[in-house]
PDBQT receptor file of N, H, CA, C and O in Angstrom, charges set to zero:
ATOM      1  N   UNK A   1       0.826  -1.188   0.000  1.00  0.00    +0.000 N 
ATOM      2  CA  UNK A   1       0.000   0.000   0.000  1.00  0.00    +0.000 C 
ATOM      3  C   UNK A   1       0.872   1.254   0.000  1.00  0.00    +0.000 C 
ATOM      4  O   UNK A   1       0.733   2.210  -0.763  1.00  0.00    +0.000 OA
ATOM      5  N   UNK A   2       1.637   1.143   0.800  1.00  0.00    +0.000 N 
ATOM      6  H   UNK A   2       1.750   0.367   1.420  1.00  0.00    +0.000 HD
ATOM      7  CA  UNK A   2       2.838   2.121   1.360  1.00  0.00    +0.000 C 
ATOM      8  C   UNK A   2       2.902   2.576  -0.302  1.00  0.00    +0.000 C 
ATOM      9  O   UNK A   2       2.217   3.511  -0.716  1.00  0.00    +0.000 OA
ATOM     10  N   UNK A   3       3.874   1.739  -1.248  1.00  0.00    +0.000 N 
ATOM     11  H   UNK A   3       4.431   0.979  -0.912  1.00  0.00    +0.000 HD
ATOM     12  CA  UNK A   3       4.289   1.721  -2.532  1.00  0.00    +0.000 C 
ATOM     13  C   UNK A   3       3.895   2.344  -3.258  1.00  0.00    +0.000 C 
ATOM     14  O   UNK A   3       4.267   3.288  -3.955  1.00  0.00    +0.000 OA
ATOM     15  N   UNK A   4       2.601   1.474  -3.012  1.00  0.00    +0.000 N 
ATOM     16  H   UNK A   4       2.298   0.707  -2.446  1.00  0.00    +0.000 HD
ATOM     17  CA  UNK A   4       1.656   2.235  -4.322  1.00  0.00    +0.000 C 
ATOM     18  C   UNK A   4       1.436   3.618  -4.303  1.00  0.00    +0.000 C 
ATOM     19  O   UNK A   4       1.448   4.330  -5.307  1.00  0.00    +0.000 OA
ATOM     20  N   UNK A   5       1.177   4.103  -2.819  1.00  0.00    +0.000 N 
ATOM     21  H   UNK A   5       1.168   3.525  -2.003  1.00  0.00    +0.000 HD
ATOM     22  CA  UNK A   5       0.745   5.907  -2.480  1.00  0.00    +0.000 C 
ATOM     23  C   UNK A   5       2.151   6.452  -2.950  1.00  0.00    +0.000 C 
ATOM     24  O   UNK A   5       2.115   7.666  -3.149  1.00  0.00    +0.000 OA
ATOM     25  N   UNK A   6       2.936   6.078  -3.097  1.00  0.00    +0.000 N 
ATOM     26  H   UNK A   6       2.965   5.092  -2.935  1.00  0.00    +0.000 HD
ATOM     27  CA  UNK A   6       4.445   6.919  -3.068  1.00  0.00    +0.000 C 
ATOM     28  C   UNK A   6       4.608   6.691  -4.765  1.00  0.00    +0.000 C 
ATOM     29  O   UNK A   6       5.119   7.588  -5.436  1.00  0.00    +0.000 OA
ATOM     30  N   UNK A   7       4.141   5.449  -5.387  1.00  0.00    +0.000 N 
ATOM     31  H   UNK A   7       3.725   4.721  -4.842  1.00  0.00    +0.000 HD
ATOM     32  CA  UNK A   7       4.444   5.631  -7.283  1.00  0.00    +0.000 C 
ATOM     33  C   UNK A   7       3.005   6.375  -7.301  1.00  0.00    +0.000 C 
ATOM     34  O   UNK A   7       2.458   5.868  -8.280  1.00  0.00    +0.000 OA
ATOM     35  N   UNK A   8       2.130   7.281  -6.754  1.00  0.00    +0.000 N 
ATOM     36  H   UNK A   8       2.575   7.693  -5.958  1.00  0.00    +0.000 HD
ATOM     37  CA  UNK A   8       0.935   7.864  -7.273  1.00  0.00    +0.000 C 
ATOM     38  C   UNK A   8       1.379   9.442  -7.144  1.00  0.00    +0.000 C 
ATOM     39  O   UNK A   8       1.002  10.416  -7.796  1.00  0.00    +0.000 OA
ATOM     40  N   UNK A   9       2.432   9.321  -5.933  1.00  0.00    +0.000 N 
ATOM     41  H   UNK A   9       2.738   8.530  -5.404  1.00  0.00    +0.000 HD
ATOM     42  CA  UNK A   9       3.096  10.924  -5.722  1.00  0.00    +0.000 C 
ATOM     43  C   UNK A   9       4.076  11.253  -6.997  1.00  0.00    +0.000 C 
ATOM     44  O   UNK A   9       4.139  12.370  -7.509  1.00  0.00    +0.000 OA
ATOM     45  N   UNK A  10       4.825  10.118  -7.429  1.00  0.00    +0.000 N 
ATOM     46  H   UNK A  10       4.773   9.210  -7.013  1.00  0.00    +0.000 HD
ATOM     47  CA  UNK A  10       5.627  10.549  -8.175  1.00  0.00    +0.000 C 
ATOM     48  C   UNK A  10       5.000  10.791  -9.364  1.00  0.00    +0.000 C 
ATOM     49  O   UNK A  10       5.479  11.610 -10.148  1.00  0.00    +0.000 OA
ATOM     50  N   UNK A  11       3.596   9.958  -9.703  1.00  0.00    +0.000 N 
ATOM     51  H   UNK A  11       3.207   9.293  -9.066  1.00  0.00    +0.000 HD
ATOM     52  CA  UNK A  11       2.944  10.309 -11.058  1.00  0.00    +0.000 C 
ATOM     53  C   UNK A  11       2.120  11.570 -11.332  1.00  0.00    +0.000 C 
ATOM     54  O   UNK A  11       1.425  11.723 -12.336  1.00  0.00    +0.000 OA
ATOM     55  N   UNK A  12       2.289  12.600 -10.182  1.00  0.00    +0.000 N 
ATOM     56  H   UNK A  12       2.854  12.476  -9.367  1.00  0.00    +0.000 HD
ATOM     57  CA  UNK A  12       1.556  13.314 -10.070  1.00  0.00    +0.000 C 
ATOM     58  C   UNK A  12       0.038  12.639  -9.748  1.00  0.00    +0.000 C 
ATOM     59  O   UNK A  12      -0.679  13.073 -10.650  1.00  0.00    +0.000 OA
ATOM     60  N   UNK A  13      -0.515  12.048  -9.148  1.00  0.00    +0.000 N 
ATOM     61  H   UNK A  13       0.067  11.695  -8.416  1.00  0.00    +0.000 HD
ATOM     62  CA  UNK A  13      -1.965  11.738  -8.937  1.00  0.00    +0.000 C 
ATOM     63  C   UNK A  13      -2.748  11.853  -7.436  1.00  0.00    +0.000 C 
ATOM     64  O   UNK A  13      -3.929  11.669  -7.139  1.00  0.00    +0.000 OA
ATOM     65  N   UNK A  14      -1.472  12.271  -6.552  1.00  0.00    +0.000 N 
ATOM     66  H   UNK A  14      -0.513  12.420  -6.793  1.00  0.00    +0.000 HD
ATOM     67  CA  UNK A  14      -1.457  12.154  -5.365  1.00  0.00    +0.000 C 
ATOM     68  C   UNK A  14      -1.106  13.734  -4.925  1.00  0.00    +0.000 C 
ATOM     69  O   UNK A  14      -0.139  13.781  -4.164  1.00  0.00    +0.000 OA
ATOM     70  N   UNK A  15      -1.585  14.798  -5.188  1.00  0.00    +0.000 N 
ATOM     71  H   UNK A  15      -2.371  14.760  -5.806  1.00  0.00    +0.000 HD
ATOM     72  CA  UNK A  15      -0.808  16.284  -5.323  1.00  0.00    +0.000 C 
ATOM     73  C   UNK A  15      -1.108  16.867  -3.210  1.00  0.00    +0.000 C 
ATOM     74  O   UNK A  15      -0.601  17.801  -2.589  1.00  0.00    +0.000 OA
ATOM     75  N   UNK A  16      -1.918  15.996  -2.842  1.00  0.00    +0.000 N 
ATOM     76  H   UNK A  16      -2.330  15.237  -3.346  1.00  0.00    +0.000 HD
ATOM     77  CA  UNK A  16      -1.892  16.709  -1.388  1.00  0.00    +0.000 C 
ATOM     78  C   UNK A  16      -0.662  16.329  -0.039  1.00  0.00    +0.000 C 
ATOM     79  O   UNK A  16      -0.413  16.915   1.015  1.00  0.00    +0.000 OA
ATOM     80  N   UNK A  17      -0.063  15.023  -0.703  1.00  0.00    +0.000 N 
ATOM     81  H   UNK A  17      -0.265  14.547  -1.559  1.00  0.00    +0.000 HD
ATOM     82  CA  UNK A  17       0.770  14.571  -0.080  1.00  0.00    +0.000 C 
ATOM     83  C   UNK A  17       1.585  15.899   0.535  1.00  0.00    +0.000 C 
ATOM     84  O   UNK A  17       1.686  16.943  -0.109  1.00  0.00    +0.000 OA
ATOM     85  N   UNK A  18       2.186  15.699   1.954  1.00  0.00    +0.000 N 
ATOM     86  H   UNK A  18       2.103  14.851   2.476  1.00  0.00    +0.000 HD
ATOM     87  CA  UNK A  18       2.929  16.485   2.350  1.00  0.00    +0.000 C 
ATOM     88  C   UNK A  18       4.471  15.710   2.407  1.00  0.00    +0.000 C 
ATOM     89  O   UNK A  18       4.335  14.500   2.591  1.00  0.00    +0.000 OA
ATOM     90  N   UNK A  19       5.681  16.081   2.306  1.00  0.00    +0.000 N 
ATOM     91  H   UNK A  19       5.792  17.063   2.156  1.00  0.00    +0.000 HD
ATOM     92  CA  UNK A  19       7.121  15.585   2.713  1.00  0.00    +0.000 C 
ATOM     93  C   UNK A  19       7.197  14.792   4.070  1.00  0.00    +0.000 C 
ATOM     94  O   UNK A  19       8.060  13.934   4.253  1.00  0.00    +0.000 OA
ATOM     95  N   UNK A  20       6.290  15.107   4.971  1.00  0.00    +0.000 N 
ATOM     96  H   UNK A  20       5.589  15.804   4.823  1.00  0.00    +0.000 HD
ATOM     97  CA  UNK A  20       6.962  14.436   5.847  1.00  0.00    +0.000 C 
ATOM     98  C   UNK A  20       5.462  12.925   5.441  1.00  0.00    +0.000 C 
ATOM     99  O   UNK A  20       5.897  11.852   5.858  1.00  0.00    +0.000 OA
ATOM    100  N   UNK A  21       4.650  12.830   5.078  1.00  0.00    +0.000 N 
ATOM    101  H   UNK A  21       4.296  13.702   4.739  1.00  0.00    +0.000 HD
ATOM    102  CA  UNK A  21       4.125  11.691   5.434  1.00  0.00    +0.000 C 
ATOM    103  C   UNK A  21       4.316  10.943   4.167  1.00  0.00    +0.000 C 
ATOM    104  O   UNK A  21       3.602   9.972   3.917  1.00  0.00    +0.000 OA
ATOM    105  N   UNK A  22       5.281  11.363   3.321  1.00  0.00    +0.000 N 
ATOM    106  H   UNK A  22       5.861  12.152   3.524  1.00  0.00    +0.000 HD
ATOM    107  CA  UNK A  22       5.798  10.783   1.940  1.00  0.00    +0.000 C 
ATOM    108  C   UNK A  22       7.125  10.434   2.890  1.00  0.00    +0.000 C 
ATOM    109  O   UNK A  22       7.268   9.216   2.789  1.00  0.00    +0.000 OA
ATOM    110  N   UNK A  23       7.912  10.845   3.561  1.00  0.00    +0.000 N 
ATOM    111  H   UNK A  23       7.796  11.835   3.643  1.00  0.00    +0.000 HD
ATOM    112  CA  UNK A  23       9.166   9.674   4.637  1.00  0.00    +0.000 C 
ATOM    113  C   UNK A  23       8.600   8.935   5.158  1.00  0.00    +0.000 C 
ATOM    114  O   UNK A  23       8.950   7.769   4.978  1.00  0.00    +0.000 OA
ATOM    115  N   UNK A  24       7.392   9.213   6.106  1.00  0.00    +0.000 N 
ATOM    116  H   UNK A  24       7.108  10.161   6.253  1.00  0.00    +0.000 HD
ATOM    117  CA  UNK A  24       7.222   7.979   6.706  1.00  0.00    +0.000 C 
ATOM    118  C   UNK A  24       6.454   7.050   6.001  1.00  0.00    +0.000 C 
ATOM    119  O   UNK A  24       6.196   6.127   6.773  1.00  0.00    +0.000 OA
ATOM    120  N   UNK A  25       5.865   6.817   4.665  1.00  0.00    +0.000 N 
ATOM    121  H   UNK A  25       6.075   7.566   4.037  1.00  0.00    +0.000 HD
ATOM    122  CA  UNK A  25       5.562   5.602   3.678  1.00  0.00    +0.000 C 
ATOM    123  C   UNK A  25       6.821   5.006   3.536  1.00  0.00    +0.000 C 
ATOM    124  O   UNK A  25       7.061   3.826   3.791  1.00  0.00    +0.000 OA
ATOM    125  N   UNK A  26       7.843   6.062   3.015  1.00  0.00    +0.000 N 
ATOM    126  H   UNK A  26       7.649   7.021   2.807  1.00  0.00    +0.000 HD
ATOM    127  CA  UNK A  26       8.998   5.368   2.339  1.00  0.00    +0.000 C 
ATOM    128  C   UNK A  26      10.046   4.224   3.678  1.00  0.00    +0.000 C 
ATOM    129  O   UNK A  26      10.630   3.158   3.480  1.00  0.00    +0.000 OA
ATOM    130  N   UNK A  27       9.906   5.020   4.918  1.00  0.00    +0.000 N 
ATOM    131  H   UNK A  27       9.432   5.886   5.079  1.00  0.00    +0.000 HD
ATOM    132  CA  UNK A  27      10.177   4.057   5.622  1.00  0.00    +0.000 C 
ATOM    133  C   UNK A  27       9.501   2.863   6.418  1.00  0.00    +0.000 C 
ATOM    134  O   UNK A  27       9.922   1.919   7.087  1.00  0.00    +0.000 OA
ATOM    135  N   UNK A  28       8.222   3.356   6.022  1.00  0.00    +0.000 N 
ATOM    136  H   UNK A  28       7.880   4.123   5.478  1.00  0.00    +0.000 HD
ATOM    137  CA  UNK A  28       7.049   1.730   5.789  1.00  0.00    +0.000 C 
ATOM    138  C   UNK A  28       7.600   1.019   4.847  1.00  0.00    +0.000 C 
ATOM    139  O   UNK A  28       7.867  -0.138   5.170  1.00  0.00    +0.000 OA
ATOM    140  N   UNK A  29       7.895   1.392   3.613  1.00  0.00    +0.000 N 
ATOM    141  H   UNK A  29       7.678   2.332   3.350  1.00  0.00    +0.000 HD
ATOM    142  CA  UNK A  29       7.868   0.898   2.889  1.00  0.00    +0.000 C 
ATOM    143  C   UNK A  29       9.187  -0.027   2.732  1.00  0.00    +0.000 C 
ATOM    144  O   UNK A  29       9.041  -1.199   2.383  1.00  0.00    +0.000 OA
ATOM    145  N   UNK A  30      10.456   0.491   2.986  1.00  0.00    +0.000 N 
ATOM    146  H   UNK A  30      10.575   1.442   3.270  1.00  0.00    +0.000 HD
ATOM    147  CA  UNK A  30      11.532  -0.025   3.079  1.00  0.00    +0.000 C 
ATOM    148  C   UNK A  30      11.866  -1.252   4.647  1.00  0.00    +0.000 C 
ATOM    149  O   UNK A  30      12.887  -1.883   4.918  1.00  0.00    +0.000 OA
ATOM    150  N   UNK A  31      10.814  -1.194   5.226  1.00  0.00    +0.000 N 
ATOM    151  H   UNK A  31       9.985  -0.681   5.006  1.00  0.00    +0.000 HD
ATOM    152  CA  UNK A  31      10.170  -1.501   6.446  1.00  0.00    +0.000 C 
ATOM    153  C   UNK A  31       9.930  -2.980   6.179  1.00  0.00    +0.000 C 
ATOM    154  O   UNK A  31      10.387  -3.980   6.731  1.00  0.00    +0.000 OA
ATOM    155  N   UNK A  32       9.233  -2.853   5.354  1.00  0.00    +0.000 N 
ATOM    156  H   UNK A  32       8.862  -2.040   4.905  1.00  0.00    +0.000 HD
ATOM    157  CA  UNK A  32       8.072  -3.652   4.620  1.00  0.00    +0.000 C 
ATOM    158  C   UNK A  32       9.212  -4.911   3.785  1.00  0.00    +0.000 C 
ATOM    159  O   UNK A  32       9.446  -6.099   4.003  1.00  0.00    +0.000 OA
ATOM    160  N   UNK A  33       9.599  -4.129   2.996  1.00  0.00    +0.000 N 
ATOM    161  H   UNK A  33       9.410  -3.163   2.819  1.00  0.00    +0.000 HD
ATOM    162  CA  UNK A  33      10.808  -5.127   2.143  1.00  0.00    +0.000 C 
ATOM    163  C   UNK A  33      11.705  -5.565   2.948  1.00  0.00    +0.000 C 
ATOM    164  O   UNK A  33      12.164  -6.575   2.415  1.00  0.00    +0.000 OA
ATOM    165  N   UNK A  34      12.251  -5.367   3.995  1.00  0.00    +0.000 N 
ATOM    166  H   UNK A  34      11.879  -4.546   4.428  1.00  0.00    +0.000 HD
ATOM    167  CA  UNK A  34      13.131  -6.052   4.730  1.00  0.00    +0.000 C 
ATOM    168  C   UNK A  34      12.849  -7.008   5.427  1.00  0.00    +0.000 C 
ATOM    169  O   UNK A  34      13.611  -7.933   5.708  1.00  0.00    +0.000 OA
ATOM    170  N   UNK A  35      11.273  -6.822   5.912  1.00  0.00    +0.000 N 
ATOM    171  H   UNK A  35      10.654  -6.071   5.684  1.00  0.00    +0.000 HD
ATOM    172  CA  UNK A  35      10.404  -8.061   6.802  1.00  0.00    +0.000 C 
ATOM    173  C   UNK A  35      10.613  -9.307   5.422  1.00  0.00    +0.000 C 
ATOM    174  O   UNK A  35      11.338 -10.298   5.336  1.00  0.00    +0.000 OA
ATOM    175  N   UNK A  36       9.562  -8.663   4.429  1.00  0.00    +0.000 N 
ATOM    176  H   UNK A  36       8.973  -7.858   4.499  1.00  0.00    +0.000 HD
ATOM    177  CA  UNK A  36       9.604 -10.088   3.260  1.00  0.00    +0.000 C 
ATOM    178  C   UNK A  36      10.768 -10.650   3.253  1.00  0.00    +0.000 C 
ATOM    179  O   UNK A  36      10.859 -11.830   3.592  1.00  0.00    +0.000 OA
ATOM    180  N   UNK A  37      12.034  -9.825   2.816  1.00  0.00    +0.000 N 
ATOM    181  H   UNK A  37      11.960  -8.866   2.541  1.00  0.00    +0.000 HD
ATOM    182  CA  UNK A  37      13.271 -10.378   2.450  1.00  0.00    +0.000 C 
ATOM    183  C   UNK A  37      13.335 -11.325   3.109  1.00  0.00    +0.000 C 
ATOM    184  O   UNK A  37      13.445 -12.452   2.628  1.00  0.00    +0.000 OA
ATOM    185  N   UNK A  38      13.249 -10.936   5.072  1.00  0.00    +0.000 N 
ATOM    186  H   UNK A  38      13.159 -10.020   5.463  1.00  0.00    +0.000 HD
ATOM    187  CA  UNK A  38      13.807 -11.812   5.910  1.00  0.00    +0.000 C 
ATOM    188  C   UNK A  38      13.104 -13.295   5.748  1.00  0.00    +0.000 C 
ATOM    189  O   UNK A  38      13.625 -14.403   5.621  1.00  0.00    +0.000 OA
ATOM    190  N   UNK A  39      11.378 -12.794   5.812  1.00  0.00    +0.000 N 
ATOM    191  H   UNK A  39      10.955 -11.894   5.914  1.00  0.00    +0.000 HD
ATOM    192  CA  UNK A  39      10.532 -14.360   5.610  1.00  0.00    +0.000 C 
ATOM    193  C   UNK A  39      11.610 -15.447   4.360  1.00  0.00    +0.000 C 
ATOM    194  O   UNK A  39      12.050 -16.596   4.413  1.00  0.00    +0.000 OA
ATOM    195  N   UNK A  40      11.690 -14.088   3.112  1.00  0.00    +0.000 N 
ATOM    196  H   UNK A  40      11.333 -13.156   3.069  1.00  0.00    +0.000 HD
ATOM    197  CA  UNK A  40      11.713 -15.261   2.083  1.00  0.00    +0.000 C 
ATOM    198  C   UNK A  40      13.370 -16.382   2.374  1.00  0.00    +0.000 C 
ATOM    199  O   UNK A  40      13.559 -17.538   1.997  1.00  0.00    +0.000 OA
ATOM    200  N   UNK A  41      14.453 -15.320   3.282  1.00  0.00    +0.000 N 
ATOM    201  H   UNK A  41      14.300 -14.380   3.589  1.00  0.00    +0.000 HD
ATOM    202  CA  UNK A  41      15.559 -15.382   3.565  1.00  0.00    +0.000 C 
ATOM    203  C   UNK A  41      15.203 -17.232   4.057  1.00  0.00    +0.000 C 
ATOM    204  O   UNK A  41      15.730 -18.248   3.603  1.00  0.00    +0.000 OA
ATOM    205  N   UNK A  42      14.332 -17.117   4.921  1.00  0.00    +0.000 N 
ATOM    206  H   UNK A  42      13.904 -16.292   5.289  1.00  0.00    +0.000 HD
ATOM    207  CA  UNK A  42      14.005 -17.938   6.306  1.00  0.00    +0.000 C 
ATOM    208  C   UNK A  42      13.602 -19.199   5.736  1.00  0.00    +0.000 C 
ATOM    209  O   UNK A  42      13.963 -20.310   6.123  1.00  0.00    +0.000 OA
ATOM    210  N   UNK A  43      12.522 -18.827   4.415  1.00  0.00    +0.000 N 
ATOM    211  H   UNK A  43      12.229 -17.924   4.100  1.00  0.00    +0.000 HD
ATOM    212  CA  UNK A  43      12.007 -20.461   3.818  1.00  0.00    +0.000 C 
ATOM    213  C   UNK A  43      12.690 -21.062   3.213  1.00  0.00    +0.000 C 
ATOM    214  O   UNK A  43      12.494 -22.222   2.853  1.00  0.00    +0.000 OA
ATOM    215  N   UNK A  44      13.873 -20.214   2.921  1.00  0.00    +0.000 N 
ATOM    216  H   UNK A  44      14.032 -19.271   3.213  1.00  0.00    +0.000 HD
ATOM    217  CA  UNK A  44      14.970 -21.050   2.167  1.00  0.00    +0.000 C 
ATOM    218  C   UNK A  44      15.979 -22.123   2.764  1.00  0.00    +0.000 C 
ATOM    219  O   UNK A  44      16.479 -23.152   2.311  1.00  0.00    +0.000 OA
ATOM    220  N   UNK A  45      16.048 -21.568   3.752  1.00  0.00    +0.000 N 
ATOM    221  H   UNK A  45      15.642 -20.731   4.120  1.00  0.00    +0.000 HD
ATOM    222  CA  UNK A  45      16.499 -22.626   4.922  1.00  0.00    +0.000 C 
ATOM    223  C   UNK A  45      15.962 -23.625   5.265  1.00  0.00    +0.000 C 
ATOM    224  O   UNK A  45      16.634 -24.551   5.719  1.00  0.00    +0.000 OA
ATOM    225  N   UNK A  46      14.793 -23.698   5.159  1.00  0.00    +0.000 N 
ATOM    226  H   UNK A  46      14.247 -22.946   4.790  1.00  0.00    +0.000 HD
ATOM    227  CA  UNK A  46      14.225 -25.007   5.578  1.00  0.00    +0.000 C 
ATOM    228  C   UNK A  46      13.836 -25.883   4.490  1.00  0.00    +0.000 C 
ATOM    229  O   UNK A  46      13.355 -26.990   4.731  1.00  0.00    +0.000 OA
TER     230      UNK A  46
């Protein structure tokens, strides 16, 4: 979700966004990919 609101800012479609709640998506978002990574890290192991 995070993602998607942040490629709608960059497409222009999203024009009310403010800077600071466009950081804290992006660090949801980078948040977000590090959890998956770790899951996908984890099933590989087993």
């Amino acid at each position: 979700m995070a993602e998607r609101l942040l490629e709608a800012n960059q497409r222009s479609l999203w024009q009310s966004a403010n800077q600071k709640t466009l950081d804290k998506l992006q660090a949801i978002a980078l948040e977000a990919e590090g959890i998956i990574e770790n899951l996908e890290f984890r099933m590989q192991k087993e």
